[in-house]
Jmol script that loads the backbone (N, CA, C; Angstrom):
load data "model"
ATOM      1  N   UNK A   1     -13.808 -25.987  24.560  1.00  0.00           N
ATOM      2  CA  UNK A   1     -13.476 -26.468  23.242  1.00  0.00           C
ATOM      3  C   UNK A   1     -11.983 -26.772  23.144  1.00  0.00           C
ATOM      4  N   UNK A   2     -11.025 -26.023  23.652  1.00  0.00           N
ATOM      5  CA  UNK A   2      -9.812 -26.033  23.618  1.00  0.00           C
ATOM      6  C   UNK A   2      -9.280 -27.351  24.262  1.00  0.00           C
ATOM      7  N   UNK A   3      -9.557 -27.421  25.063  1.00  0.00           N
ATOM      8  CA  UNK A   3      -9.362 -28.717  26.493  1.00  0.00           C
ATOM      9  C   UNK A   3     -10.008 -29.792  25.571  1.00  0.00           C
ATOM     10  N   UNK A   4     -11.076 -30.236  24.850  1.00  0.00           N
ATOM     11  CA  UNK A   4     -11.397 -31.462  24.376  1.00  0.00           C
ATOM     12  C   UNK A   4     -10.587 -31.646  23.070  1.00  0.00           C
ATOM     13  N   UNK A   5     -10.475 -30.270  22.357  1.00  0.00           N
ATOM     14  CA  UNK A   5      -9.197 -30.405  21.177  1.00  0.00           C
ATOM     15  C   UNK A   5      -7.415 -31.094  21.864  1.00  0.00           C
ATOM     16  N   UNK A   6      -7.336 -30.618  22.910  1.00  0.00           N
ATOM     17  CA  UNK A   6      -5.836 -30.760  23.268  1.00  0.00           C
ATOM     18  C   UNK A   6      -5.542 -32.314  24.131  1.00  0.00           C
ATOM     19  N   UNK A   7      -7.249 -32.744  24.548  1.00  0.00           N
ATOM     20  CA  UNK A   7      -7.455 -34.620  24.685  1.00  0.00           C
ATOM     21  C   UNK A   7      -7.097 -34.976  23.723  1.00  0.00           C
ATOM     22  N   UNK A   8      -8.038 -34.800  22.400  1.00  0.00           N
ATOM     23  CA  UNK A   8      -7.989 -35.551  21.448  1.00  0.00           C
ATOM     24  C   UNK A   8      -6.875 -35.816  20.790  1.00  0.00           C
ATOM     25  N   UNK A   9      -5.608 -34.295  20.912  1.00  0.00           N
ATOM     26  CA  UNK A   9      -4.323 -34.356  20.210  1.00  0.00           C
ATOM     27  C   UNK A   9      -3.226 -35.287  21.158  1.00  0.00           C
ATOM     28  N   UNK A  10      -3.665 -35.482  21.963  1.00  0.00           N
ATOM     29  CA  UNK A  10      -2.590 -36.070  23.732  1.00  0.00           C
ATOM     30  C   UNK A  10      -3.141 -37.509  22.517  1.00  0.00           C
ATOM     31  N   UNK A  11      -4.453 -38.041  22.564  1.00  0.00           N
ATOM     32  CA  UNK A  11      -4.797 -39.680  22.459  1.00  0.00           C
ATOM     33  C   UNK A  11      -4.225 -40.038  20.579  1.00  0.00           C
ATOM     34  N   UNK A  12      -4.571 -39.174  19.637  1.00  0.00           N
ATOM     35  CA  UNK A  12      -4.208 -39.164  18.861  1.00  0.00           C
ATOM     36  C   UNK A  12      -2.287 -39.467  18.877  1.00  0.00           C
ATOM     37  N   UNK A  13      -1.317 -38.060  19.508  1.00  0.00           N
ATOM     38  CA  UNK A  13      -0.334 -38.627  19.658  1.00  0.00           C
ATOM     39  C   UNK A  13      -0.159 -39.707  19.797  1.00  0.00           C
ATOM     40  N   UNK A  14      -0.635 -40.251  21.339  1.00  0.00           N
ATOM     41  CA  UNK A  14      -0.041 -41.524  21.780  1.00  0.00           C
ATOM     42  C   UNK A  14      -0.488 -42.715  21.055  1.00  0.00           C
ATOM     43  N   UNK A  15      -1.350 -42.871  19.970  1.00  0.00           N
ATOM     44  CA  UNK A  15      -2.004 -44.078  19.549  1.00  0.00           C
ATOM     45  C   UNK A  15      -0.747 -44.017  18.120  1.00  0.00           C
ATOM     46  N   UNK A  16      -0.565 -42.778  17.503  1.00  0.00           N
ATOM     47  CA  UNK A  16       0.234 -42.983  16.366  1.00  0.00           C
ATOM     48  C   UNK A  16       1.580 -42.366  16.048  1.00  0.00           C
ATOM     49  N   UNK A  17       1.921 -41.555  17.660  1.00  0.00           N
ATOM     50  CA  UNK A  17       3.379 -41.300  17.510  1.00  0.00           C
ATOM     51  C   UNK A  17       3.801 -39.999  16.805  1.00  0.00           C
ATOM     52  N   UNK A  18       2.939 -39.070  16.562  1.00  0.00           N
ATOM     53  CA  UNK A  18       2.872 -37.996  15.898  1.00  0.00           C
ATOM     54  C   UNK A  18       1.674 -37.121  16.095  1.00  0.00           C
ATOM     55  N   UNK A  19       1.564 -35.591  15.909  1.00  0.00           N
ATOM     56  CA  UNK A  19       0.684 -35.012  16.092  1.00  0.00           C
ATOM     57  C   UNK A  19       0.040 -34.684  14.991  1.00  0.00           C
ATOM     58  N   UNK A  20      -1.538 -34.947  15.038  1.00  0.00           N
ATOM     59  CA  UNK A  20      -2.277 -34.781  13.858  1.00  0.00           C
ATOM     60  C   UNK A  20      -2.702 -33.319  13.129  1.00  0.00           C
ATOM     61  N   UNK A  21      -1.956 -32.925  12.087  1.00  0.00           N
ATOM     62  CA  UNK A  21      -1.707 -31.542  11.197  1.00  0.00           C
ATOM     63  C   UNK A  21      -2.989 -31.048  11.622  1.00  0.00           C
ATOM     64  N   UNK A  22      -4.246 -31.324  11.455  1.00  0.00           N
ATOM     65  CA  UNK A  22      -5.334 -30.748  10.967  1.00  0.00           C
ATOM     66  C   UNK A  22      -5.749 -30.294  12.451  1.00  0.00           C
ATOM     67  N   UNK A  23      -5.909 -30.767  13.473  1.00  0.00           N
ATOM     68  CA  UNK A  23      -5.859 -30.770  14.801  1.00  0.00           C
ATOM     69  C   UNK A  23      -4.731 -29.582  15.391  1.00  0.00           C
ATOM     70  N   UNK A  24      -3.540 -29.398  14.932  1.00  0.00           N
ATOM     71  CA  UNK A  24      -2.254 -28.612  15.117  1.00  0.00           C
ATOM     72  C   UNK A  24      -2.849 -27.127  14.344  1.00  0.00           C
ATOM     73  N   UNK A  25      -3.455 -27.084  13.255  1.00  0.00           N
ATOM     74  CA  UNK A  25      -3.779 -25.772  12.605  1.00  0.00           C
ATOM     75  C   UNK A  25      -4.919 -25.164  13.396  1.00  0.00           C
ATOM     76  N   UNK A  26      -6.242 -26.410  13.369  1.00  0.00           N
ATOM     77  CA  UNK A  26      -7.247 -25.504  14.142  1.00  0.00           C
ATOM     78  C   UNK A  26      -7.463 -24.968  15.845  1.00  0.00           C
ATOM     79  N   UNK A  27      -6.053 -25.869  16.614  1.00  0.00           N
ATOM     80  CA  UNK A  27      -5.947 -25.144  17.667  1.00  0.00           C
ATOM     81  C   UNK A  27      -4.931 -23.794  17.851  1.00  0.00           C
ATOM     82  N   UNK A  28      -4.198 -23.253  16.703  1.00  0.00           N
ATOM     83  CA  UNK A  28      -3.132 -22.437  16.410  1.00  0.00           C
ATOM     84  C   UNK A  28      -4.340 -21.815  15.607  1.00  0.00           C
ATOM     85  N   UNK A  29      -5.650 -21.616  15.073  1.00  0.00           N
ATOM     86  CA  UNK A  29      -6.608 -20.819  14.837  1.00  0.00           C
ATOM     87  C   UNK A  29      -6.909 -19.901  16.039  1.00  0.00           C
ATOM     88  N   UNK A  30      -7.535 -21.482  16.943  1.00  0.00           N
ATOM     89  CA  UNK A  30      -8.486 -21.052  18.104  1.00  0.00           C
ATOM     90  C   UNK A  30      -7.998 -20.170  19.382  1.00  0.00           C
ATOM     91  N   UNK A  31      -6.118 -19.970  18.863  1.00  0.00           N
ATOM     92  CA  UNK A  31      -5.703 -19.647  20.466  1.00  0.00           C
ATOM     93  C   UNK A  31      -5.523 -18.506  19.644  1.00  0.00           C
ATOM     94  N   UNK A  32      -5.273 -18.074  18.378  1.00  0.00           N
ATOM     95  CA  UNK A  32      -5.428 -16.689  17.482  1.00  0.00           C
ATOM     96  C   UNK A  32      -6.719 -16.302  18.112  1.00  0.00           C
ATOM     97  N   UNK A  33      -7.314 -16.881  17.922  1.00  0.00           N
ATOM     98  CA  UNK A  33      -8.951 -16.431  17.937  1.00  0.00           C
ATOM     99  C   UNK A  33      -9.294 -15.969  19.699  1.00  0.00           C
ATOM    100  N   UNK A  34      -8.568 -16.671  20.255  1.00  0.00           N
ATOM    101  CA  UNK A  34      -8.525 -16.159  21.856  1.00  0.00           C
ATOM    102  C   UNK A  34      -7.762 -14.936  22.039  1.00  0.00           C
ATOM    103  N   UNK A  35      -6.810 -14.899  21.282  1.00  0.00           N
ATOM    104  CA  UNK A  35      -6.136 -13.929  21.875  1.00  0.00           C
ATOM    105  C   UNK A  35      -6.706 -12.418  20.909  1.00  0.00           C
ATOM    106  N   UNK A  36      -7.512 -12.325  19.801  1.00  0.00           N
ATOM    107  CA  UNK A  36      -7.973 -11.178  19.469  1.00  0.00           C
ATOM    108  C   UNK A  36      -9.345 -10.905  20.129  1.00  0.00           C
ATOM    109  N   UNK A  37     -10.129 -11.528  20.703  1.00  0.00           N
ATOM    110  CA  UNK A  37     -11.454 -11.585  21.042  1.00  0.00           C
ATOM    111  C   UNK A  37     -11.013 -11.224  22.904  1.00  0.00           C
ATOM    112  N   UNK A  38      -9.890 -11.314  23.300  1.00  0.00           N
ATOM    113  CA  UNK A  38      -9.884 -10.786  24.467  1.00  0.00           C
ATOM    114  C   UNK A  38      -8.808  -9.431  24.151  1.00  0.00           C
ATOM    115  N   UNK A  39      -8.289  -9.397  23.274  1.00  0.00           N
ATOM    116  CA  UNK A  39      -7.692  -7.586  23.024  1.00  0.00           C
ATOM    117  C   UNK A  39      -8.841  -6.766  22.638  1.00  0.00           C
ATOM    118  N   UNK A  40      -9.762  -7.611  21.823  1.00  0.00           N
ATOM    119  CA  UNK A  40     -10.937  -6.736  21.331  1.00  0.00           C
ATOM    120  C   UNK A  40     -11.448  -5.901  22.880  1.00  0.00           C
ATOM    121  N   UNK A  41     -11.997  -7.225  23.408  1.00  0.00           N
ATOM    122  CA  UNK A  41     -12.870  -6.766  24.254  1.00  0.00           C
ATOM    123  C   UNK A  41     -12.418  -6.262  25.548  1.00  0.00           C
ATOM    124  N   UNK A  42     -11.030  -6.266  25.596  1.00  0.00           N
ATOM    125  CA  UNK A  42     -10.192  -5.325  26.214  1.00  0.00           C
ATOM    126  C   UNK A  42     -10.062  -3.742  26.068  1.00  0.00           C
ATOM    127  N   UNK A  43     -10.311  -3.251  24.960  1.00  0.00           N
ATOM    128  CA  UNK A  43     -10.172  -2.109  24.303  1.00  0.00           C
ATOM    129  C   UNK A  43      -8.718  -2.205  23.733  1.00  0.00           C
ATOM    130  N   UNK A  44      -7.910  -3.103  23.765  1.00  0.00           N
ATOM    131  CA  UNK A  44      -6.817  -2.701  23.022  1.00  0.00           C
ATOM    132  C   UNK A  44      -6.949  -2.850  21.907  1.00  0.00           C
ATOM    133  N   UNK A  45      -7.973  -3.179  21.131  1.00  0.00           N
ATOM    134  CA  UNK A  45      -7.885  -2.637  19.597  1.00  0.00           C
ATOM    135  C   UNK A  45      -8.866  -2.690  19.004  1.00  0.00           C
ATOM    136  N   UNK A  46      -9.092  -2.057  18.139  1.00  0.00           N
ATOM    137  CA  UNK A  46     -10.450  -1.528  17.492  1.00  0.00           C
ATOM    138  C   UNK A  46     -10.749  -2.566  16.387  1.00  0.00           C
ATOM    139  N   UNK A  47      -9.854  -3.694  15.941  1.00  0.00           N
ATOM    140  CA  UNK A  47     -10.079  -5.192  15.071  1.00  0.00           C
ATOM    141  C   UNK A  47     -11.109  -6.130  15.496  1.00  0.00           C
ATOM    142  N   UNK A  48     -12.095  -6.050  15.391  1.00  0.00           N
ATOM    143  CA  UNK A  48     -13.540  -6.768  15.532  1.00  0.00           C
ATOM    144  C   UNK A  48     -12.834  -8.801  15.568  1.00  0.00           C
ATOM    145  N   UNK A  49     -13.336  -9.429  15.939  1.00  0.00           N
ATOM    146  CA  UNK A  49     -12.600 -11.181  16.072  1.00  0.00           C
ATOM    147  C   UNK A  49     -14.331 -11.192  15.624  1.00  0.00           C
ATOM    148  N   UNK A  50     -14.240 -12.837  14.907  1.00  0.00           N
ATOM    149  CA  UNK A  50     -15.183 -13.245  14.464  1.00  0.00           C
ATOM    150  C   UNK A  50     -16.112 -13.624  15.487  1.00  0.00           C
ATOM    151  N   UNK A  51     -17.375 -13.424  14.719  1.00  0.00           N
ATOM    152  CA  UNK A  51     -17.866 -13.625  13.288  1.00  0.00           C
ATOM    153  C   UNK A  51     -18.102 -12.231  13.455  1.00  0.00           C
ATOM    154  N   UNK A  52     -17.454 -10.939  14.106  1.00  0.00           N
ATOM    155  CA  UNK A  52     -17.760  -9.678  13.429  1.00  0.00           C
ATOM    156  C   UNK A  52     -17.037  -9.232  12.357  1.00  0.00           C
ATOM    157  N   UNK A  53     -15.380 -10.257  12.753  1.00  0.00           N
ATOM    158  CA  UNK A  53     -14.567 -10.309  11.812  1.00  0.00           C
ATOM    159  C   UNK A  53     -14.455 -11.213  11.224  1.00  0.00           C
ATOM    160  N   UNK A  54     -12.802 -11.427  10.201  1.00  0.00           N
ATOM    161  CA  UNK A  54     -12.298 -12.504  10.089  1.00  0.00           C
ATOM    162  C   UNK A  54     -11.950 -13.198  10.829  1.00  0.00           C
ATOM    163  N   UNK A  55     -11.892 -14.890  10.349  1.00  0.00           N
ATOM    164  CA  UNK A  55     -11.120 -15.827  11.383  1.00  0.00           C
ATOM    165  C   UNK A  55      -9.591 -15.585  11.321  1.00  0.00           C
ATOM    166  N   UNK A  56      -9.286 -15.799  12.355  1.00  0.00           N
ATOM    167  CA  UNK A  56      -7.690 -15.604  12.191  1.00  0.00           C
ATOM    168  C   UNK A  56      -6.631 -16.562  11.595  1.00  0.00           C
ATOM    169  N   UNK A  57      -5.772 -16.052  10.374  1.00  0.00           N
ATOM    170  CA  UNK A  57      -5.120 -16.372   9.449  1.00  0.00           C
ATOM    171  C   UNK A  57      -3.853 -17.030  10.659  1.00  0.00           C
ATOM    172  N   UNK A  58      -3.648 -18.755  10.479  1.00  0.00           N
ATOM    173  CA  UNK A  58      -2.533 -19.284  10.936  1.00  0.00           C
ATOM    174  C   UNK A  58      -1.550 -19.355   9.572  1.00  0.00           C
TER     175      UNK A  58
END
end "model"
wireframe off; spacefill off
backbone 0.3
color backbone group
């Protein structure tokens, strides 16, 4: 998912010269969301990552 989000932001850039906001928030979600779902399941912390939890607040 990450890799077809970070195409789309590369083709997006280059077609309009800027990076598209909405695209910029939900991959600054998804790498939140990576990085609690592998502490979870690390044991470093007892904070559940969705959908046991919340999504993570950018």
């Amino acid at each position: 998912m990450l890799f077809v989000m970070v195409m789309i932001q590369y083709i997006y850039t280059w077609l309009a010269g800027e990076p598209n906001e909405k695209i910029l928030q939900f991959t600054k979600g998804l790498s939140e969301y990576a990085k609690q779902l592998v502490s979870y399941v690390g044991f470093n912390t007892d904070e559940k990552a969705w959908p046991f939890g919340d999504w993570p607040d950018v």
